[in-house]
C-alpha positions, 0 to 999 in steps of 0.5 A: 621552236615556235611550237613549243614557245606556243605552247609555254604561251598559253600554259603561263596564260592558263596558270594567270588565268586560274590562279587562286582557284585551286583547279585540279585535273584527271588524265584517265587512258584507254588503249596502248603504252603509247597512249599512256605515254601521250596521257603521260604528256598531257597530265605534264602540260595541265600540270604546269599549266597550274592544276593540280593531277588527281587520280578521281575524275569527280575531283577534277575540274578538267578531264581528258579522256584519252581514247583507243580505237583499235577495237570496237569494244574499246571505243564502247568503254571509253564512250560509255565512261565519258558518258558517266561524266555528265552527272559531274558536269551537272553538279559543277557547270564550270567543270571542262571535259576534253576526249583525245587519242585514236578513237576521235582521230577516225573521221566520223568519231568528232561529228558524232561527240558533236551531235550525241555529246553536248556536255564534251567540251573540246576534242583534239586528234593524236596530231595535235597533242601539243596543241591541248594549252591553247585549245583548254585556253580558248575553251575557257575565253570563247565560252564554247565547244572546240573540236581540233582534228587531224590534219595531217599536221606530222610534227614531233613536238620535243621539250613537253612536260611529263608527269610519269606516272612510276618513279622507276618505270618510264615509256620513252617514245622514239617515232610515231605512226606506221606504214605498214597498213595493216589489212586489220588496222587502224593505227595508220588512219589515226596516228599517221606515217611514221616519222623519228624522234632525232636520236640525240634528243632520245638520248638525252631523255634517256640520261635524264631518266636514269639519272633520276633513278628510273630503272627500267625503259621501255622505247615505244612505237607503232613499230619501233624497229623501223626506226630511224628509215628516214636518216639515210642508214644515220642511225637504226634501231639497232644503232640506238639501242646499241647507244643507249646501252653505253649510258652508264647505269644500272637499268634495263631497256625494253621496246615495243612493238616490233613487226617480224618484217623489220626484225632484223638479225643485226638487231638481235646480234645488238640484243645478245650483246647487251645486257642492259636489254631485256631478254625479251621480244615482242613479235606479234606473228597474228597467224600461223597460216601463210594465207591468212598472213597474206590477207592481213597484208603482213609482209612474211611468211611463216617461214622467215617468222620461224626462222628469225625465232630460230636465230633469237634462241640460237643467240639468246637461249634464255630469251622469252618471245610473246606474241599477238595472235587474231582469231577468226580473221576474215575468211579464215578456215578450219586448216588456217586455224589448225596452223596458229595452233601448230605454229604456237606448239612449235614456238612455245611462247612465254606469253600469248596475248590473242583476239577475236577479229573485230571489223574496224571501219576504214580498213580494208579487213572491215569489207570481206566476209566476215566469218559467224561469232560462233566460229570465232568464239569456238577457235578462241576458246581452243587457243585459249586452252593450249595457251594454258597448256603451253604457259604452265609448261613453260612456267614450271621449267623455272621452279627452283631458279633464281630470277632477278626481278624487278618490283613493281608494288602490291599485287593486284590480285593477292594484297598479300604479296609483292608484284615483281617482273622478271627480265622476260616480263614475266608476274612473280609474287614474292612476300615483302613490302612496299619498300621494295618497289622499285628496286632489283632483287634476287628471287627463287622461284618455288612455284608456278601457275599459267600466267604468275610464278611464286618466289622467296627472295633471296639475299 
């Protein structure tokens, strides 16, 4: 309670502060859905802390970058962006530009934005979201530059302001942090140790949403189905799902992202039960080989992953499952890679999203002997080609059904055309127009690609 009466404190302050200015601000996001969800937070306390959101950083007066640390390329982008900002800073002295997220919780990241980044005025790590009032605050009064690390501070602040940024869509988060340590990862270094939100305050939300309209939910987390471990056997994620479900309403619920390891048959039983739950699981296997699995410290084994697939189709028979998969992990052999590429043939995804290893300084992968970007490229570029293979395989099993989607807006990459979602979370496009964003239709599908199907809706 003391936080978040902190946090009203210095959000009234900052509004008395720039009142009759007219001051704007721009959120801009790199990384996970739970960065989005967090920048989603921060554009609501700069929003009730008078200034207005707007999408073009150069018409901002504050800018926070929020950061991704989970591969280096990520880190370059969101450093090379950031960078640009200097000429708005030249232009208009008076203008703030803050960094936050993963990427400036690492230990090293605050001391180089310090040295390199003159014109970054304030930085503040993953724990200290509800912090950015007072720190925007103090960067105003002092007249000088704030840097606000991670200190293992691993409070959940409740009752933050939202600007989401869909009418219809929205991200929920029920926990934070991850315990599972990751050979590979990042994520435990910069986010923390997993802690709940109280089930009855992610409930509540949830009301809210769907009163307001929301249709579909997604319930985010670094690993949302070991939800609730520290309740006692209180609540599970299963449980909360389950009681999510019993909202009256017509919405759908999502969730991401599960570690196999957690996957529990309970919580499938839940899934095939419910309705309201999409018929889809995210469940990143991130290798086919037993040795690789091993190495990246994931805790099963191929079997128990092939096996917890089997009782998904065996419950849900139309259920989609995607995955996460790593290419040219350290010491990864010809015969590793030859079982990825099995496993996907045994699977048959609905959708693969892969990666080549990249080295994440801080974690243990960062230290064995890194195999030559040759190698990497090469595998990948075979996955890449089965997983097109697979995809438009498993994308032409749907021409000629009907699907209920969910529209989403004007397509990205064909202005021509609607962009909807089916339940399995797959891009159908559909003629129409803006008015059906946001609403549930029916829609034949009479065409399919790799990666989108095509459709006419239906009455």
């Amino acid at each position: 309670m003391e936080e978040k009466m902190n946090v009203s404190y210095y959000m009234e302050a900052l509004k008395n502060m720039n009142a009759g200015k007219g001051y704007s601000a721009c959120v801009v996001t790199y990384g996970c859905q739970q960065n989005e969800a967090d920048s989603e937070r921060v554009a609501g306390m700069l929003h009730q802390s008078g200034y207005d959101i707007v999408k073009e950083p150069a018409l901002a007066d504050v800018i926070i970058v929020n950061t991704c640390a989970v591969r280096e390329h990520a880190e370059e982008r969101a450093l090379s962006i950031t960078g640009g900002y200097k000429h708005l800073k030249a232009a208009r002295p008076h203008l703030k530009i803050g960094v936050c997220g993963c990427m400036v919780s690492k230990d090293d990241m605050s001391e180089k934005i310090k040295k390199s980044y003159p014109y970054i005025d304030f930085v503040f790590g993953t724990e200290k979201l509800s912090h950015l009032p007072e720190i925007l605050y103090r960067s105003y009064e002092k007249k000088k530059r704030i840097f606000v690390p991670n200190d293992g501070e691993l409070a959940i602040p409740e009752g933050l302001p939202v600007v989401r940024e869909s009418d219809f869509r929205a991200w929920v988060s029920i926990m934070y942090g991850c315990n599972n340590f990751c050979t590979y990862c990042i994520v435990p270094y910069v986010r923390g140790r997993e802690r709940s939100r109280r089930p009855e305050m992610i409930l509540a939300e949830v009301r809210e949403l769907v009163a307001s309209g929301v249709k579909e939910i997604t319930l985010l987390g670094q690993n949302v189905n070991s939800y609730g471990k520290e309740f006692g056997g209180e609540c599970n994620f299963a449980t909360l799902l389950s009681r999510i479900c019993e909202i009256e309403g017509d919405f759908t619920v999502r969730f991401m992202t599960s570690h196999p390891k957690d996957a529990s048959r309970e919580l499938i039983d839940v899934m095939a039960a419910n309705p309201k739950i999409a018929r889809h699981f995210h469940l990143p296997v991130q290798s086919g080989s037993d040795r690789m699995l091993k190495a990246m410290n994931r805790h099963y084994d191929r079997e128990q992953y092939l096996a917890l697939v089997d009782y998904m189709r065996e419950k849900m028979p139309d259920i989609a499952i995607t995955t996460d998969i790593i290419v040219g992990f350290p010491s990864e052999t010809e015969e590793d890679f030859a079982d990825t590429l099995e496993l996907m043939k045994r699977v048959k995804y609905d959708m693969i999203f892969s990666f080549i290893y990249s080295p994440r300084t801080g974690t243990p992968a960062a230290k064995m002997e890194q195999l030559p970007e040759s190698v990497k490229t090469e595998r990948m570029n075979r996955l890449l080609a089965l997983q097109n293979e697979l995809l438009a395989e498993k994308n032409e099993a749907y021409v000629g059904k009907t699907l209920r989607v969910l529209v989403e807006g004007t397509s990205k990459t064909n202005e021509k055309k609607m962009s909807a979602r089916t339940e399995g979370n797959r891009i159908v496009l559909l003629d129409g127009d803006e008015s059906l964003t946001g609403k549930f239709v029916n829609v034949k599908i009479t065409k399919s690609s790799p990666f989108a199907l095509l459709g006419e809706m239906e009455d």
